[in-house]
NULUM-136415 format. One record per residue (C-alpha): x, y, z. Coordinates in Angstrom, 3 decimals. Example, Ala and Ser with C-alpha at 12.3 -4.5 7.8 and 13.67 -1.06 7.14 Angstrom:
2
atom u->12.300 v->-4.500 w->7.800
atom u->13.670 v->-1.060 w->7.140
***
This chain:
460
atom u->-17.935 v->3.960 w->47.002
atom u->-17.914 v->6.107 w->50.296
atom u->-20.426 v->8.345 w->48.580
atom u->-22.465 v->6.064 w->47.266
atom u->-22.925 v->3.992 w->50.585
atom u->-23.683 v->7.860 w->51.888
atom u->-26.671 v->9.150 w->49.367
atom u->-27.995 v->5.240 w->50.270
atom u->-27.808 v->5.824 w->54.055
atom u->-29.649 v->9.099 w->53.441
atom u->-32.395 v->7.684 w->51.584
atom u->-32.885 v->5.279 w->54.117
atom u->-32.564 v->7.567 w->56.650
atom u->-35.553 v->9.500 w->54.837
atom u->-37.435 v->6.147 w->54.217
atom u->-37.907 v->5.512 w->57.723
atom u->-38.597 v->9.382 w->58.592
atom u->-41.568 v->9.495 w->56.284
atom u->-42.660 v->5.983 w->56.850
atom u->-42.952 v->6.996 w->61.008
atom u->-44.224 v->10.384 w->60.115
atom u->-46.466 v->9.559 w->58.113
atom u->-48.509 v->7.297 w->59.865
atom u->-49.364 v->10.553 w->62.104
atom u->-49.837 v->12.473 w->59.803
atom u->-50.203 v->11.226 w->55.895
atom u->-49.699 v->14.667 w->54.090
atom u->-45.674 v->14.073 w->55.441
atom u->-45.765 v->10.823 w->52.861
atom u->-47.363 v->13.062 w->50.077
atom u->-44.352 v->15.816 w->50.631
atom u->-41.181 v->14.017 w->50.874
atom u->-41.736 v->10.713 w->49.116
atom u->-40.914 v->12.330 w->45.810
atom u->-37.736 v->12.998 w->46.999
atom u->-36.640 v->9.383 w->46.800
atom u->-36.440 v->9.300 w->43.016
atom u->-33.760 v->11.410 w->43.360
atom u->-31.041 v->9.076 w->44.879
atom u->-32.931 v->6.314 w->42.936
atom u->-31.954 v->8.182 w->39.415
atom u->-28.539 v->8.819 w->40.442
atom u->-27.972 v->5.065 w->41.209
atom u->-29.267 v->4.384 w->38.098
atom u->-27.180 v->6.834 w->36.071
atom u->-24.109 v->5.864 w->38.030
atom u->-25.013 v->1.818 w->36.718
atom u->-24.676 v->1.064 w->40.825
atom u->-27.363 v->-1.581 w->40.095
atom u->-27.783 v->-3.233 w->43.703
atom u->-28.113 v->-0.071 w->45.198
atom u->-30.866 v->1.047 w->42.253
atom u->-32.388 v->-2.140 w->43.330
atom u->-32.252 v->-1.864 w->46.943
atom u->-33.541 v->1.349 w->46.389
atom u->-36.385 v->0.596 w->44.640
atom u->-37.273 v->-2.408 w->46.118
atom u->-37.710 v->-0.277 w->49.657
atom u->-39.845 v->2.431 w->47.732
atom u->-42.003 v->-0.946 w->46.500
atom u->-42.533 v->-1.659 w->49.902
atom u->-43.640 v->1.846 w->51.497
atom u->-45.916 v->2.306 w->48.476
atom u->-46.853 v->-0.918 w->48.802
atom u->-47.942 v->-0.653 w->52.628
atom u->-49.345 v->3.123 w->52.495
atom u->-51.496 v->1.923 w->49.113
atom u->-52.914 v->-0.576 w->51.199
atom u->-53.419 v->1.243 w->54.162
atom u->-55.357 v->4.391 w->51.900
atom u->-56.688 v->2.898 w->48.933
atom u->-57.172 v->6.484 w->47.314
atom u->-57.708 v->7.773 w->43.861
atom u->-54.909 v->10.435 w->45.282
atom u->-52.605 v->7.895 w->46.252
atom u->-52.573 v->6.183 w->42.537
atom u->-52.458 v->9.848 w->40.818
atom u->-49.180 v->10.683 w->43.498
atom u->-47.453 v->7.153 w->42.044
atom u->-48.379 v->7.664 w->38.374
atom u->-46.534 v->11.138 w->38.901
atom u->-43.681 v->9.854 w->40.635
atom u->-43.371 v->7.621 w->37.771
atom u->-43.838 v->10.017 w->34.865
atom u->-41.265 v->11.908 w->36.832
atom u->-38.750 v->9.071 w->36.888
atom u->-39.536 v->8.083 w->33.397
atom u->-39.175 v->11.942 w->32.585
atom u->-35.755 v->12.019 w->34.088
atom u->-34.488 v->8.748 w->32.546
atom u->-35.029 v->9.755 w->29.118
atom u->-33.642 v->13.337 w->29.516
atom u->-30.687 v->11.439 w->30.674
atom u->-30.503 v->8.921 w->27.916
atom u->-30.991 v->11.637 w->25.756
atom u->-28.347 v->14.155 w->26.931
atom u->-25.897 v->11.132 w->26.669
atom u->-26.752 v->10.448 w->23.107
atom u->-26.348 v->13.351 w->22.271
atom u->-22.726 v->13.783 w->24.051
atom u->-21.971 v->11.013 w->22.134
atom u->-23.107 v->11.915 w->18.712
atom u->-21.318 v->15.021 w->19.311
atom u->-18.085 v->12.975 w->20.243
atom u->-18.551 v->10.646 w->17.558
atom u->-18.533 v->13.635 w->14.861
atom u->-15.768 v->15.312 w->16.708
atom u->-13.544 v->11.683 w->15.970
atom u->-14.771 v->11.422 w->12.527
atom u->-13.497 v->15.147 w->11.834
atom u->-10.154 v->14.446 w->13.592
atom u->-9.857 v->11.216 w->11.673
atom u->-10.666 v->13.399 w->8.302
atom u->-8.453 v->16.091 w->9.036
atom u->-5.347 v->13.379 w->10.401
atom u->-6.437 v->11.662 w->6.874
atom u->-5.995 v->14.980 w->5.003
atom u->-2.647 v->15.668 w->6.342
atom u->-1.303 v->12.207 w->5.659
atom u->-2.244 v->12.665 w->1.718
atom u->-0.869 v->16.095 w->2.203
atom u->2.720 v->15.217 w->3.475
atom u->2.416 v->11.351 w->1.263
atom u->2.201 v->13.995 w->-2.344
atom u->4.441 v->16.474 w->-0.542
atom u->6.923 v->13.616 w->-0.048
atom u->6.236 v->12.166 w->-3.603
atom u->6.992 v->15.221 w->-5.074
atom u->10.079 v->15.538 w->-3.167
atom u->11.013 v->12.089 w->-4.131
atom u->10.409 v->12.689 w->-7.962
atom u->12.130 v->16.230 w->-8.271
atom u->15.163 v->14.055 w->-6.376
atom u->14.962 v->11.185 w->-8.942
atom u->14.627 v->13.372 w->-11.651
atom u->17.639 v->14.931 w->-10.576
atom u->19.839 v->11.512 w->-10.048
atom u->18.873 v->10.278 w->-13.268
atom u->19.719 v->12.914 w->-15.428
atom u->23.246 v->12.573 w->-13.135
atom u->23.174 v->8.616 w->-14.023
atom u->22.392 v->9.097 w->-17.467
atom u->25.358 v->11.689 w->-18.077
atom u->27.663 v->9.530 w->-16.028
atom u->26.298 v->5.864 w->-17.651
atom u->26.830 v->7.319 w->-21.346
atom u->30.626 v->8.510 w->-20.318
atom u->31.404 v->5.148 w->-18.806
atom u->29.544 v->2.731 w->-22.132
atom u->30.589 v->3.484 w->-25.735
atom u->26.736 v->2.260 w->-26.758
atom u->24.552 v->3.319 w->-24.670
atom u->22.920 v->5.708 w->-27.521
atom u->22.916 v->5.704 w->-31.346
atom u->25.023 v->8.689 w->-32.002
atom u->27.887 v->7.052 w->-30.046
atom u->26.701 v->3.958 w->-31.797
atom u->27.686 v->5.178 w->-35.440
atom u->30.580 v->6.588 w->-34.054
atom u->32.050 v->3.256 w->-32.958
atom u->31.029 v->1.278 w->-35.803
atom u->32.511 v->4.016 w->-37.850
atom u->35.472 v->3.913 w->-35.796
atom u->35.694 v->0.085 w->-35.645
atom u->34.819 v->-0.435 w->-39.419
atom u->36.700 v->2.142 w->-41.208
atom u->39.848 v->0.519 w->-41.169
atom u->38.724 v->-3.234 w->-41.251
atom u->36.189 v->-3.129 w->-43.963
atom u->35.460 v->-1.656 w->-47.217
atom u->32.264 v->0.640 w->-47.647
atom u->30.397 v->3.319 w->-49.112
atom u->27.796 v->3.933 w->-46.872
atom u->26.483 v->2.735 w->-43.890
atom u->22.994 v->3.251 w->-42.358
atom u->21.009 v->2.379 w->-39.206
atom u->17.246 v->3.203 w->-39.345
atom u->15.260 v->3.952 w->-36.308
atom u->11.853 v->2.712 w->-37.071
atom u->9.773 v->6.102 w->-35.117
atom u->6.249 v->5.792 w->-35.996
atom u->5.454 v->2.174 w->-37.372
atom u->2.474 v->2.401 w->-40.196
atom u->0.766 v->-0.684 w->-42.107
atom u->2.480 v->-1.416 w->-45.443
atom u->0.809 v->1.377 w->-47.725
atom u->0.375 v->3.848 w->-44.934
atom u->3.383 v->6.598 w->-43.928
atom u->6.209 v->4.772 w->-42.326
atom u->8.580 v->7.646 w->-39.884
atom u->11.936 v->6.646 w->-39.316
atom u->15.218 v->8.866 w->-37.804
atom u->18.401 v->7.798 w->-40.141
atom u->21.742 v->7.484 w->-38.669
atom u->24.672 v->7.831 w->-41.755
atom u->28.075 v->6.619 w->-41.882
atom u->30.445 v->7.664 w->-44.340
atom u->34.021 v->7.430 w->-44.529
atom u->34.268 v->11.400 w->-43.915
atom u->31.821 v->10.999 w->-40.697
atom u->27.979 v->10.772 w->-39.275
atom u->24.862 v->12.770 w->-40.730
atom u->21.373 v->12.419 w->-38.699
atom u->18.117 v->12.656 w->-40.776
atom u->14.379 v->12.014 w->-39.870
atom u->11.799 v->11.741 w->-42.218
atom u->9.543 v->9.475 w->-43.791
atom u->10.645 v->6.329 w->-45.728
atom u->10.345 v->6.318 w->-50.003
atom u->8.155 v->4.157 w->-51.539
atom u->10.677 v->1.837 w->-52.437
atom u->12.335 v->2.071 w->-48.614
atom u->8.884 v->0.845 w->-47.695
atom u->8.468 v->-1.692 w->-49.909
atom u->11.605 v->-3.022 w->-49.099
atom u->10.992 v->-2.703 w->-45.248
atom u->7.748 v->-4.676 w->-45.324
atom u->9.601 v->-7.549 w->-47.409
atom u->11.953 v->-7.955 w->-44.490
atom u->9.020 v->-8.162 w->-42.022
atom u->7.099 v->-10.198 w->-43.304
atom u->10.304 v->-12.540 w->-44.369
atom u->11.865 v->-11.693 w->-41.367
atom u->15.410 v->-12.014 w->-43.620
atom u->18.089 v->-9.772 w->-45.155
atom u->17.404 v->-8.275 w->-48.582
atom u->19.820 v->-7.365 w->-51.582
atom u->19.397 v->-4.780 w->-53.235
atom u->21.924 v->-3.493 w->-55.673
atom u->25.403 v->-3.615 w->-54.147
atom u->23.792 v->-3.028 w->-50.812
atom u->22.487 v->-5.340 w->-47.947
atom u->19.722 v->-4.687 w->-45.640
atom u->19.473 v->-6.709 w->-42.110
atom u->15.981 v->-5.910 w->-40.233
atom u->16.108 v->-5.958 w->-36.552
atom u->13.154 v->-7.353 w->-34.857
atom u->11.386 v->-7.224 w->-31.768
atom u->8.748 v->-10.126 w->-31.939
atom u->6.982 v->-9.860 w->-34.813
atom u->7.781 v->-5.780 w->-34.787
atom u->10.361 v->-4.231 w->-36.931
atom u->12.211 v->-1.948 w->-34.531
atom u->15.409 v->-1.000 w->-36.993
atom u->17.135 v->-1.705 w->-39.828
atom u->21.009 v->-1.933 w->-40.480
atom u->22.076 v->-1.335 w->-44.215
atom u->25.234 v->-1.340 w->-45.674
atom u->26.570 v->-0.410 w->-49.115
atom u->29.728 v->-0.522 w->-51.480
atom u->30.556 v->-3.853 w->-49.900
atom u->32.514 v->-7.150 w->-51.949
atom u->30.396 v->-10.172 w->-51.659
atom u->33.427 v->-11.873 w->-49.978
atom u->32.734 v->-9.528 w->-47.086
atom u->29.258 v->-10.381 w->-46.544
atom u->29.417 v->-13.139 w->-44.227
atom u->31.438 v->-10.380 w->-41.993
atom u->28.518 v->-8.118 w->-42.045
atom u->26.013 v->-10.574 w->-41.182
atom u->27.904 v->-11.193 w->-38.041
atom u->28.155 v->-7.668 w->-37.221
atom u->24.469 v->-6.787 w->-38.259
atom u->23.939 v->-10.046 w->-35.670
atom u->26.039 v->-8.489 w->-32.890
atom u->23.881 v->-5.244 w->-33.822
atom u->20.686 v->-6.608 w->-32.591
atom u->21.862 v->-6.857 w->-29.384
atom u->23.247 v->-3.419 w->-29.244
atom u->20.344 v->-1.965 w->-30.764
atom u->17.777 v->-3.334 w->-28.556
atom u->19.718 v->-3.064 w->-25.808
atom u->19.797 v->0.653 w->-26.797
atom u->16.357 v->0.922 w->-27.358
atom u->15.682 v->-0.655 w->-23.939
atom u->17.676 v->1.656 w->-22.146
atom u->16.014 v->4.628 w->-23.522
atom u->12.585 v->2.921 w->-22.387
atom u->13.550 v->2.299 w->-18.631
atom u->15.805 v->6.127 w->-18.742
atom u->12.710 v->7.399 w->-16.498
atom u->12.930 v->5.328 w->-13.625
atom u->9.433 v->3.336 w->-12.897
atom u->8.486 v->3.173 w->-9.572
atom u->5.639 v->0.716 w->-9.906
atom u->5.254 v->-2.734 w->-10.456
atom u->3.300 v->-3.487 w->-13.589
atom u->2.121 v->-6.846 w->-12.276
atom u->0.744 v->-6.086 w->-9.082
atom u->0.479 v->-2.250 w->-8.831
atom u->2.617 v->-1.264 w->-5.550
atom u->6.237 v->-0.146 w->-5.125
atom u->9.001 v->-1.713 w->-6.847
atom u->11.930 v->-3.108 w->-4.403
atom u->14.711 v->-0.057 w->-4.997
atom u->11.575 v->2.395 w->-4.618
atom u->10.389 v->1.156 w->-1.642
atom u->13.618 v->0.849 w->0.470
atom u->14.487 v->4.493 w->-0.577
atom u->10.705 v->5.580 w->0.628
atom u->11.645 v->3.379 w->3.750
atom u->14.560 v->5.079 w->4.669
atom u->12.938 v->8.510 w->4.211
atom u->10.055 v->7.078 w->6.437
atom u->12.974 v->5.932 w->9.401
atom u->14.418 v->9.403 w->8.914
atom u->11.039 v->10.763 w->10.072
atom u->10.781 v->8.243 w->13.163
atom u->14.502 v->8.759 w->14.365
atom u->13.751 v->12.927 w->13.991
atom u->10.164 v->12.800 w->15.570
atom u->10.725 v->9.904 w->17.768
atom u->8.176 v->7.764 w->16.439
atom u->7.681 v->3.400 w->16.215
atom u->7.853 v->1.948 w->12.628
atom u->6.782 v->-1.114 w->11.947
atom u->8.243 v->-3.885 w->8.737
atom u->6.045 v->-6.425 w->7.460
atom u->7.228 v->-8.883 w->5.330
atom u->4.794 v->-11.068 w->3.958
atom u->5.109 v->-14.564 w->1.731
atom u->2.360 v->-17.011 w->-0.180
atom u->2.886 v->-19.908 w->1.180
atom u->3.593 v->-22.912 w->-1.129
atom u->3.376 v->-20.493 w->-4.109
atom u->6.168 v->-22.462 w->-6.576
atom u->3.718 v->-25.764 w->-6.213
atom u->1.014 v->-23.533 w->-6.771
atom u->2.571 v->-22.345 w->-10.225
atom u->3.349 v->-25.749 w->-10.879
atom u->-0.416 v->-26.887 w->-10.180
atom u->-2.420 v->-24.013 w->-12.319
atom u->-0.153 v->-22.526 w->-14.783
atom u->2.079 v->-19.188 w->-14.058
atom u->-0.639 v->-17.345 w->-15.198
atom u->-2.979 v->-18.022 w->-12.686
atom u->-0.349 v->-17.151 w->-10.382
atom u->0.295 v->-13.615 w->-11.836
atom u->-3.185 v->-12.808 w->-10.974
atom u->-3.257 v->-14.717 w->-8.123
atom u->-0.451 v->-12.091 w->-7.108
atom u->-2.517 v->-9.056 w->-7.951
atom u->-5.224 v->-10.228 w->-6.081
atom u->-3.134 v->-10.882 w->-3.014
atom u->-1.771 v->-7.448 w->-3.676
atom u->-5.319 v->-5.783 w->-3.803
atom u->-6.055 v->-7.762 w->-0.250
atom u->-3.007 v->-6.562 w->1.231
atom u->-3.642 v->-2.746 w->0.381
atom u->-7.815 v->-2.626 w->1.369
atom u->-6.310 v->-3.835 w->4.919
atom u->-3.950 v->-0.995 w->5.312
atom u->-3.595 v->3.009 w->5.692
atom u->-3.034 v->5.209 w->2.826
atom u->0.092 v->6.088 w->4.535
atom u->1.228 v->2.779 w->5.272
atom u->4.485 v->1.644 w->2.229
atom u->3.841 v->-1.487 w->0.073
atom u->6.520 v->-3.010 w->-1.645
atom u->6.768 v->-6.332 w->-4.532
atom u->10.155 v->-7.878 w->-2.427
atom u->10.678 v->-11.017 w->-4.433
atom u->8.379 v->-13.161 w->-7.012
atom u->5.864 v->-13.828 w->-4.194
atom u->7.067 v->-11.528 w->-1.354
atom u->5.613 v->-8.377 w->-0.653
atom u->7.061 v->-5.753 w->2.340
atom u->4.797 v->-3.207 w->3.946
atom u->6.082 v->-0.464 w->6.314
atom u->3.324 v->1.139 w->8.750
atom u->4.821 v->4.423 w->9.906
atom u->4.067 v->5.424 w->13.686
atom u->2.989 v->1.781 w->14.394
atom u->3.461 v->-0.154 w->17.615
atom u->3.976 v->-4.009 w->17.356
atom u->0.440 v->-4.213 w->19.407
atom u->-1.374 v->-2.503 w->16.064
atom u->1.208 v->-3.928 w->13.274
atom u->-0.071 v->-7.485 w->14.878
atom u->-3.759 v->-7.117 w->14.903
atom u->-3.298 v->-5.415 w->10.885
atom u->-0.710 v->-8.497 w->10.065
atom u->-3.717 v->-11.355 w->11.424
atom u->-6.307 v->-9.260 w->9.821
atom u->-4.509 v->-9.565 w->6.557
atom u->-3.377 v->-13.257 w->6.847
atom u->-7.386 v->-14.022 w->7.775
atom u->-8.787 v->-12.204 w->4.552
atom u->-6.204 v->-13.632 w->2.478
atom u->-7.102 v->-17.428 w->3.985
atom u->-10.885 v->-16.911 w->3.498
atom u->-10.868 v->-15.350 w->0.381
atom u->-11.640 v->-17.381 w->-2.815
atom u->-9.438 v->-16.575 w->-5.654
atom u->-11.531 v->-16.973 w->-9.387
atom u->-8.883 v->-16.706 w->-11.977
atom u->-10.166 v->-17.876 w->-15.506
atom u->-12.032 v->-21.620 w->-14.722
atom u->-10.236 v->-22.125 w->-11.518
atom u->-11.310 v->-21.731 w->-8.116
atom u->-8.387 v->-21.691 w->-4.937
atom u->-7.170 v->-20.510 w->-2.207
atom u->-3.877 v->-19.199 w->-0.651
atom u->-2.197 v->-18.592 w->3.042
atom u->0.609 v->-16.071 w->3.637
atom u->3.039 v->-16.594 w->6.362
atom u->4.234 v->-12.781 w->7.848
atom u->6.946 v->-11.703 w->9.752
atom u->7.230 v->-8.211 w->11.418
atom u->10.287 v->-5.952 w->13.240
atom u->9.564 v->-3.008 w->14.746
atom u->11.926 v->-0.059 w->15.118
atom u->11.509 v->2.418 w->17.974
atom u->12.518 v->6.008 w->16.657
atom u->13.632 v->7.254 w->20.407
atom u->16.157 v->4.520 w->20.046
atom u->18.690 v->6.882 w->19.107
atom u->20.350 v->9.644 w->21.075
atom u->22.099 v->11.173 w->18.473
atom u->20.287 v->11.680 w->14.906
atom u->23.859 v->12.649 w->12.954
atom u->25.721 v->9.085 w->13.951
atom u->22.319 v->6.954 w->12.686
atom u->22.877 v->5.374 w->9.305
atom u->18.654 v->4.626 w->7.963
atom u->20.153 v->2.536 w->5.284
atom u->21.450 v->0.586 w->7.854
atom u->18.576 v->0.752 w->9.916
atom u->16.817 v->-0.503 w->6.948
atom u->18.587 v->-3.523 w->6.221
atom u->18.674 v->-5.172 w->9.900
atom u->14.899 v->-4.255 w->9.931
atom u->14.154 v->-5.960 w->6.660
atom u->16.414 v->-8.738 w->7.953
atom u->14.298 v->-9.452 w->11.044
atom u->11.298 v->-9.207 w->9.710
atom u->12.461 v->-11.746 w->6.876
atom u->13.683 v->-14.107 w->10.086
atom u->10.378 v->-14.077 w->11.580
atom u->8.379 v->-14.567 w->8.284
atom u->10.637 v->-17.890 w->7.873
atom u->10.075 v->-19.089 w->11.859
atom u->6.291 v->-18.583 w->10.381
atom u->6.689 v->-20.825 w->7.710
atom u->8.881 v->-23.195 w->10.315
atom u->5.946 v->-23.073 w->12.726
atom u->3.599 v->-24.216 w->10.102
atom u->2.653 v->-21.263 w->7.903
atom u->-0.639 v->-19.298 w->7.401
atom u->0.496 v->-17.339 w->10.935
atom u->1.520 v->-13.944 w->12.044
atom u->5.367 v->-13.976 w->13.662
atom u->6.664 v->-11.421 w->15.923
atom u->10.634 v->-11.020 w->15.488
atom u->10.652 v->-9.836 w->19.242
atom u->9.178 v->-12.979 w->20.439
atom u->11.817 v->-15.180 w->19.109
atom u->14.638 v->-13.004 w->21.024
atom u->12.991 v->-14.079 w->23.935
atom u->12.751 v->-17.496 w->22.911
***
């Protein structure tokens, strides 16, 4: 301010030199009054407005009084000058500033680009980390889960029904067919053939006879056991699918009502089988709504609180909830809540940061982590996401609504923790998860469709 109150005492100081001079001597006026726009630019440029106008409003007045005292066609020429000048050095200023801030503006975009780039980089390079490690545990829990369960794949199937059967009941042959490669009734039907005889197991795939088919689309379309000869045929179904077929032969008719209750028991082993072999890969994506599944995301969680406690960094829990969602089911039909749920799920990811973690908690919970977030931020994101949710218009089929989501966030500060070896993330995960959840439910308390902070209820 010193210097400011300076450069105005010296263009007073100048004012009054040339204003006395001049009236001696005029060509004193036509010399140094240019000099004022100097001081009057910089006041401009500095946005020291009552100075600018001081300043100008004494130039006014010494124009003013030497334009009336020589009414000249000089004296208009030396003021449209001094104007141009001014004008001249106004929009060289404006100009050099736009440009400084173009040039700033694609320096930010680039950093955001690049900071964007390396977030996809290290989000795949953690991905791929993630699936070479699940690979790896569930070939481990697939070795170890068919050690501890007799049944948990056909082979050791036959061999326990062999096992269990030999001795108890009478038979020639048994045989369970695994239906590969379904076909309509007069097209190829591909099916891998497990056979149990007294003497042991044989495995076979191939395609069925025409009389295997035959009798195969009977049972389907009957959806009932068939005799044929001194054999019996149960089909196993899956819906209106055939999945498998249990067949039996060489058996007294007295023992029949045993079989049925062991082809019965078989349906549950079977598809129980057959589900475990669908769900061997681990999915790590809910099919409703498209984010993580609840096991997926606390492992990427922990992997993400690993990185804050080594690099010192915030991380910040969301846990989100749709607010009267059961009497919304009960109001328009479960499935206008399914898609209600994806749609709430699209919301929630166009509000947040390709590396920010989104999870499918409950039925109608979802969990987001924001790595290197500060409550401040994880705040502003949380009320952005509860106002686009609150103003958005859900169309689903003929209906119309509208939903609120009550949120609750917990932040963890990585520097928290002197020593890295002593801090247990799964821990960490679980008391982070747990306040968020408390604040999401003093939400709903406080009257839902708001944003709670789990710090500001400590302090309450």
């Amino acid at each position: 301010m010193r210097k400011h109150l300076l450069i105005f005492a010296v263009f007073l100081g100048m004012a009054v030199f040339v204003f006395f001079q001049a009236r001696e001597l005029l060509l004193v006026y036509y010399l140094l009054s240019p000099l004022w726009l100097f001081p009057l630019f910089y006041f401009l440029k500095e946005k020291i407005y009552l100075l600018f106008v001081l300043c100008l409003a004494g130039m006014v007045l010494i124009h003013g009084w030497f334009l009336f005292q020589h009414p000249q066609p000089r004296m208009f020429m030396l003021l449209m000058v001094q104007g141009a000048l001014f004008f001249a050095f106004c929009t060289y200023f404006w100009e050099l500033r736009r440009f400084f801030k173009i040039a700033d503006e694609r320096k930010e975009n680039v950093r955001k680009n690049l900071e964007s780039l390396q977030g996809k980089y290290q989000m795949r390079l953690n991905s791929l980390r993630h699936l070479e490690t699940q690979v790896g545990s569930l070939m481990n829990l697939f070795e170890i889960a068919r050690d501890f369960s007799e049944c948990m794949d056909f082979e050791t199937l036959a061999e326990f029904l062999l096992k269990k059967l030999k001795s108890e009941l009478a038979f020639q042959t048994m045989r369970i067919f695994l239906i590969l490669k379904p076909g309509q009734e007069d097209e190829a039907v591909r099916v891998k053939i497990y056979e149990m005889l007294p003497e042991g197991i044989q495995e076979e795939e191939r395609e069925l006879a025409a009389q295997e088919r035959a009798d195969f689309n009977a049972m389907k379309n009957t959806k009932t056991m068939l005799r044929r000869d001194n054999g019996w045929s149960f089909p196993i179904l899956e819906g209106n699918e055939m999945i498998a077929v249990f067949s039996i032969h060489g058996i007294q008719e007295e023992d029949l009502a045993r079989v049925e209750v062991l082809s019965a028991y078989l349906v549950l082993l079977i598809k129980k089988i057959k589900l475990y072999e669908t769900v061997r890969e681990l999915s790590i994506i809910d099919e409703l709504t498209q984010v993580f599944v609840r096991h997926h995301f606390m492992e990427r969680l922990e992997e993400e609180l690993k990185r804050s406690l080594r690099f010192k960094l915030p991380l910040t829990v969301l846990m989100l909830d749709i607010d009267h969602f059961k009497r919304y089911n009960d109001e328009f039909g479960h499935l206008v809540g399914d898609a209600t749920l994806k749609e709430v799920a699209d919301l929630l990811k166009r509000n947040l940061r390709r590396v920010d973690l989104v999870g499918r908690y409950g039925g109608e919970e979802f969990i987001v982590a924001m790595p290197e977030t500060r409550v401040a931020n994880a705040a502003e994101v949380a009320e952005r996401i509860r106002s686009n949710i609150a103003r958005h218009d859900f169309q689903v089929y003929n209906d119309k609504t509208k939903v609120t989501v009550s949120q609750g966030i917990a932040v963890f500060e990585g520097d928290s923790f002197a020593d890295l070896e002593t801090a247990d993330t799964k821990l960490i995960a679980s008391e982070l998860i747990q306040q968020a959840d408390e604040a999401m439910y003093r939400a709903k308390e406080e009257g839902r469709n708001r944003v709670c902070l789990y710090k500001d209820m400590k302090r309450s």
